[in-house]
N, C-alpha and C positions, 0 to 999 in steps of 0.2 A: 672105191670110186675111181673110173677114168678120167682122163680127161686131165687139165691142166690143175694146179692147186690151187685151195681157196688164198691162200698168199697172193700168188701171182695174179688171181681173176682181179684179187682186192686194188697191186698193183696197177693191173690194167684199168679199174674204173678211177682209181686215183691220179693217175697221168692223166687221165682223158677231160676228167671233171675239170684238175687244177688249171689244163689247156685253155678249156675253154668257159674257164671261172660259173661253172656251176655248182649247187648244192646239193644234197641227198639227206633221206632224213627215212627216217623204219618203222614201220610199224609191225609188231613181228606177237605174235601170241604162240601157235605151236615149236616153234625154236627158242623162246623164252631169252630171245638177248644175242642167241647168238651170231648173227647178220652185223647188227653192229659191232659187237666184239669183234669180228673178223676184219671190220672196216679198223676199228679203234688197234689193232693188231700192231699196222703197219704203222711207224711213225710218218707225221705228215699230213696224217688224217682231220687235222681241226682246220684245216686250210679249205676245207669242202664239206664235211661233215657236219649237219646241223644238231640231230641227236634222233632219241627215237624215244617210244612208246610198247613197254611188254604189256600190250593187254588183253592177260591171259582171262580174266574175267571178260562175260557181259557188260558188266556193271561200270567198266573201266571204257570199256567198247562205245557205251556210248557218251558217257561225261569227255573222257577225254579225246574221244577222233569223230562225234558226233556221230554215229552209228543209228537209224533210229531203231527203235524200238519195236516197231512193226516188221520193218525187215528183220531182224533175230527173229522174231514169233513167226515169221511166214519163213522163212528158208533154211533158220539155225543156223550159227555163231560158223561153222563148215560149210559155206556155198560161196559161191562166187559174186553176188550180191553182197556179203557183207567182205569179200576181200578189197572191192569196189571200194564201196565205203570208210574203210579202214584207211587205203591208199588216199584218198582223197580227201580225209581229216587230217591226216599228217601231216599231208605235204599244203593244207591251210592253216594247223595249227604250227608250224613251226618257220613256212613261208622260207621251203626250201626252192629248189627249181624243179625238182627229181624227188621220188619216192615209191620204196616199196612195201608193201602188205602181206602179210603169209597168214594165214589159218589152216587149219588141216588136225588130223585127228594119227597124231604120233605111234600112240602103243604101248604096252601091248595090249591095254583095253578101251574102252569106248568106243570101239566099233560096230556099227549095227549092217545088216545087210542091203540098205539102202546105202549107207557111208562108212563102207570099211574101213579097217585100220590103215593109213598109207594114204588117203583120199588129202588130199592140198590143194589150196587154193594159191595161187601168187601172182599180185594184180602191182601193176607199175603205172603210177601216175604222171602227168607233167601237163603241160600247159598244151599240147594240143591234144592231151585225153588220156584215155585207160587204156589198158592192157591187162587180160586176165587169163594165166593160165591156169586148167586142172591136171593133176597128176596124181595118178596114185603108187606111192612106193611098196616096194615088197620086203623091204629090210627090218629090222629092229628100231625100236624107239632112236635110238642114237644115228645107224644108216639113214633112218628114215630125215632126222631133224639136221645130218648133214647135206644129204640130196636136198634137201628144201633149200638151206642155206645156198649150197650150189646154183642150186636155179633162179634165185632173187640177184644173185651176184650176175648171173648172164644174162636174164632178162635187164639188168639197169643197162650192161653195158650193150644189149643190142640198141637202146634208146641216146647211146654214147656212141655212134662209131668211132673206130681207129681214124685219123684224118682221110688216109686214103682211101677208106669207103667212102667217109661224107664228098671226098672229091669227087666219086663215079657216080653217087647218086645224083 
């Protein structure tokens, strides 16, 4: 992977959060924990970190982040509909400020040719709305559920600027 580490990105959203006293909280099923562990890494982290939810099931999907039921049956547990929903149960069920969502289909099976292996969803919630991106990775189970972790970490903090964006914006 290029690019800066997940240490440092975790860094980066931990300064930024602490700055400006916000929350974050995960909802994460195809990385299985690992977004938060990344957060939980760095000491510091319970200063901003509300917690999260692995809901590698359906069944989890909707009990606990309110997922409905309809939308699994119409788009599957791998769409951008239920990354939506995912982000958006979380960050009610835990009543952080910030949240993110991942689903996607890791590897090296379950992929169909409609939703190949690599195909992720990662949707960031907050109070003035969503964000959902698709990607699909071309690595192994582990490249694949690091890139993911990767991109949940730079999607929070595009929704975090460094001060001196939020100044120019």
């Amino acid at each position: 992977m290029e690019g800066p580490s997940l240490g440092h990105l975790v860094g980066q959203l931990q300064e930024r959060c602490l700055e400006r006293r916000l929350t974050v909280a995960t909802a994460e099923s195809c990385t299985g924990g690992s977004i938060a562990k990344s957060i939980t890494d760095v000491a510091g982290s319970s200063g901003y970190f509300r917690g999260g939810v692995v809901s590698y099931s359906n069944e989890v999907k909707m009990r606990l982040l309110s997922v409905p039921a309809d939308q699994l049956a119409a788009h599957g547990a791998v769409s951008a509909q239920v990354a939506r929903s995912m982000a958006v149960g979380v960050l009610a069920a835990t009543g952080a400020d910030l949240a993110v969502a991942v689903t996607g289909i890791s590897g090296p099976g379950g992929g169909s040719p409609a939703k190949p292996v690599g195909l992720t969803y990662v949707a960031v919630a907050d109070a003035t709305g969503v964000d959902v991106r698709r990607f699909i990775w071309q690595g192994d189970r582990d490249a694949n559920r690091e890139a993911t972790t990767r991109a949940a970490l730079e999607l929070l903090l595009e929704r975090v600027p460094a001060p001196a964006e939020s100044a120019s914006r």
